[in-house]
C-alpha positions in Angstrom: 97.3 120.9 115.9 96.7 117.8 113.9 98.2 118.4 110.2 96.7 116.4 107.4 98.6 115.0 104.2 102.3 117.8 104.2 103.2 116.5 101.1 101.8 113.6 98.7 102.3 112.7 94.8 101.0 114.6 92.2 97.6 113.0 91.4 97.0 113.8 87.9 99.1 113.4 84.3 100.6 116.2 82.8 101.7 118.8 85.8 98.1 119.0 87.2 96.9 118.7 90.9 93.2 118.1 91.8 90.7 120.8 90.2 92.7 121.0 86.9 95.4 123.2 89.3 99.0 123.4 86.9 102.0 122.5 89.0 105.0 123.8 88.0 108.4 121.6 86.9 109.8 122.0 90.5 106.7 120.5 92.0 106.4 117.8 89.6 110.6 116.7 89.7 109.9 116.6 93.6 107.5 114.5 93.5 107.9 111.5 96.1 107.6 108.1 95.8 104.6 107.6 98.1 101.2 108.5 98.1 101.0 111.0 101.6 102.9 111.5 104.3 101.0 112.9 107.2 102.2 113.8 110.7 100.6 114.6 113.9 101.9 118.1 114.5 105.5 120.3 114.1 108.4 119.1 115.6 108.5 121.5 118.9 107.1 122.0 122.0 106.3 119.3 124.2 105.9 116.8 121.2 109.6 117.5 120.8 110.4 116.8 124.4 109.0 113.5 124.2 110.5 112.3 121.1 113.8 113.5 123.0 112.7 112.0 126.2 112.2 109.0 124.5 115.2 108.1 122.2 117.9 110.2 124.0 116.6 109.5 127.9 115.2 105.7 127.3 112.3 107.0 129.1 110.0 104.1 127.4 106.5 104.9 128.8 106.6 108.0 126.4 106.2 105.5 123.3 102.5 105.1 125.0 102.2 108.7 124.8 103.3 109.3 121.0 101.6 106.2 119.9 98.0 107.9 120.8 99.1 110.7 118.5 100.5 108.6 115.9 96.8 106.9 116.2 94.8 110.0 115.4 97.2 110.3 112.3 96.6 107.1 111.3 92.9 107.0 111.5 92.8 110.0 109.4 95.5 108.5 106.7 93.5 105.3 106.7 90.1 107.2 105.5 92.2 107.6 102.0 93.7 104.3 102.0 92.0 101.4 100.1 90.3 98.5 101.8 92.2 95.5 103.0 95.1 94.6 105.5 97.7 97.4 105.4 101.3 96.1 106.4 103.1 98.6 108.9 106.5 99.0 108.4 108.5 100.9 111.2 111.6 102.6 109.6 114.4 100.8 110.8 117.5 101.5 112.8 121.4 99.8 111.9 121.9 97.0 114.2 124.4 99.3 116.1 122.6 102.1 116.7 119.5 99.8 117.9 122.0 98.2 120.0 123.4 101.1 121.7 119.6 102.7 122.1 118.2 99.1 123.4 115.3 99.9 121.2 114.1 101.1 117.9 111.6 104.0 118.7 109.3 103.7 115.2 108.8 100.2 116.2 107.9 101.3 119.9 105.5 104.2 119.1 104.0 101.8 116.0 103.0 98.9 118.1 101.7 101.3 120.4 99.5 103.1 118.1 97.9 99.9 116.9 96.9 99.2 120.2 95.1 102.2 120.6 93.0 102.1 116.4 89.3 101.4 116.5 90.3 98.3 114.3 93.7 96.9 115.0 92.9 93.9 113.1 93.5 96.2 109.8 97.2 97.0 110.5 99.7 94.1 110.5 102.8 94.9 112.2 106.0 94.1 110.6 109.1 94.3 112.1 112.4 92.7 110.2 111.0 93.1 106.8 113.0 96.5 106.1 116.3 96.4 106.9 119.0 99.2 107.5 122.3 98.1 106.0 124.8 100.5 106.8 124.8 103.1 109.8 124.2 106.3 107.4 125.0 108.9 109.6 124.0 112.3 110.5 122.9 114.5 107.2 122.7 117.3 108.8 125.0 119.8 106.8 124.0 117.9 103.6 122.8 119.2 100.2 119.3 117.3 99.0 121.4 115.4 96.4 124.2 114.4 99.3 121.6 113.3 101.4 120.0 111.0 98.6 123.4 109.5 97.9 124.3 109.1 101.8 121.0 106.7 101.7 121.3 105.0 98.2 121.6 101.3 98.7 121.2 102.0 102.7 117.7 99.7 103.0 116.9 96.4 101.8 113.7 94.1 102.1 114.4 91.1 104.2 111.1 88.9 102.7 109.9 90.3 99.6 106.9 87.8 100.1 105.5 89.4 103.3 104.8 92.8 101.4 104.2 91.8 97.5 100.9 92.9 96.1 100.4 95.0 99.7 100.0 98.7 100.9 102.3 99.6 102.9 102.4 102.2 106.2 105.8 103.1 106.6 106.4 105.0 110.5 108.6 107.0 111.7 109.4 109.2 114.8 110.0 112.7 112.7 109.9 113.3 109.1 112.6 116.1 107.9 113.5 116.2 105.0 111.6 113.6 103.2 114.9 111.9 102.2 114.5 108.5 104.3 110.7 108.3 103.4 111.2 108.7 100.8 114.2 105.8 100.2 112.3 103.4 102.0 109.4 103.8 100.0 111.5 103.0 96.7 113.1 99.9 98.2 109.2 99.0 99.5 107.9 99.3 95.9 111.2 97.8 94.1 110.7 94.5 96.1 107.3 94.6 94.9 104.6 96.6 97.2 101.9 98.6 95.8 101.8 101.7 97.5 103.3 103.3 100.1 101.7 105.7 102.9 103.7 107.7 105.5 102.9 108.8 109.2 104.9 110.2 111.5 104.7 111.6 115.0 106.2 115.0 114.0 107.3 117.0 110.7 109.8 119.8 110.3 109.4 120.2 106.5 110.6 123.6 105.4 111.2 125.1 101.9 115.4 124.7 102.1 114.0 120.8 102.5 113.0 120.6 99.0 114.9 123.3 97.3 118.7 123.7 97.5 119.8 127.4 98.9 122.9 129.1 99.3 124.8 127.8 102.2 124.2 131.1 104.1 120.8 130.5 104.2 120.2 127.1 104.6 118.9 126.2 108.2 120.5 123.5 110.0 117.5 120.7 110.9 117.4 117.5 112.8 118.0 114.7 110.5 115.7 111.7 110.2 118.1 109.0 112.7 120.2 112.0 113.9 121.1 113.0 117.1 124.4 114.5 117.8 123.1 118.0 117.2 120.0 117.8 119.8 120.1 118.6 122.7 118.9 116.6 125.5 115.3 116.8 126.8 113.7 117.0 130.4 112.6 113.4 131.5 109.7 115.3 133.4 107.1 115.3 130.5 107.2 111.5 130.2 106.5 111.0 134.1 103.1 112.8 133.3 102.1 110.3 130.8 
């Protein structure tokens, strides 16, 4: 169930994609700040369940599990990335919620995945360099343009000298909406990175994600860093890792 590149920028001027394809003014205004974001598969099923198992249960040996699916997605990311050391930047959590979890799960299921490329060497891990500022919240119930306000000013780059002139491989658990990705991404390449690349474990990207509905039909979805809505998941699929 491996998913290449969900969503990426628009690589050629003037409203055209690849093979001279016209994008229309929607596309082109929703165009993110990096270059792909790619996840491993959709955000249900047993990959759900160990996502849950692991932030919500503490069950740690599941970050092994995810990070050998975050691997397959990074070895097929890295095919389109350009040669050199890529910096990996796990999306962080606020000092509170880390506290209270004991853990920040992106950082857990990114060293893990490293471990498990067919050149390690390549990736350089950085912790600390992105930082959460404020505990943002749950977004769930949020329009697109809430969401992007709940976040402004929300991340900040610790060093700008450890990712200056760098690509960057921002990782993250679940990728929604695009709204946290996305924010990172523009604090990465404000303090002076070159590009930005996103992979994720899961993806639960849905049309009312990128275009704003009537509140009777939008879909309530978990948030990126969110968790009072979920419920909680069985421990059992981490004891088979």
């Amino acid at each position: 169930m491996h998913l290449p590149g969900y969503l990426g920028r628009g690589e050629a001027d003037g409203g055209e994609a690849n093979g001279g394809e016209v994008r229309c003014l929607l596309c082109q205004r929703i165009d993110p700040p990096f270059e792909r974001a790619v996840a491993y598969g959709s955000y249900a099923g047993g990959l759900r369940d160990l996502i849950h198992v692991l932030k919500f249960e503490q069950v740690r040996p599941a970050a092994a599990v995810l990070g050998r699916v975050l691997a397959e997605t990074i070895a097929n990311l890295e095919q389109a990335m350009p040669v050199g050391t890529i910096v990996v930047v796990p999306v962080p959590l606020h000092t509170s919620k880390q506290a209270q979890r004991g853990f920040n799960q992106a950082e857990m299921i990114a060293q893990s995945a490293l471990k498990e490329l067919s050149r390690p060497e390549r990736f350089d891990l950085s912790t600390g360099v992105l930082l959460r500022l404020r505990d943002t919240g749950s977004q769930i119930g949020l329009t697109s343009h809430q969401r992007r306000e709940n976040l402004r000013g929300a991340f900040a780059v610790s060093d700008p000298t450890r990712i200056v002139n760098r690509d960057i491989l921002l990782v993250d658990d679940v990728y929604t909406t695009g709204t946290t990705a996305s924010e990172c991404a523009r604090v990465l390449l404000r303090a002076g990175a070159v590009r930005v690349w996103v992979a994720t474990v899961a993806r639960t990207l849905k049309i009312s994600d990128v275009i704003s509905l009537p509140e009777n039909m939008a879909r309530d979805l978990p948030e990126e860093g969110s968790e009072d809505s979920l419920d909680k998941a069985r421990v059992g699929m981490a004891a088979q890792a």
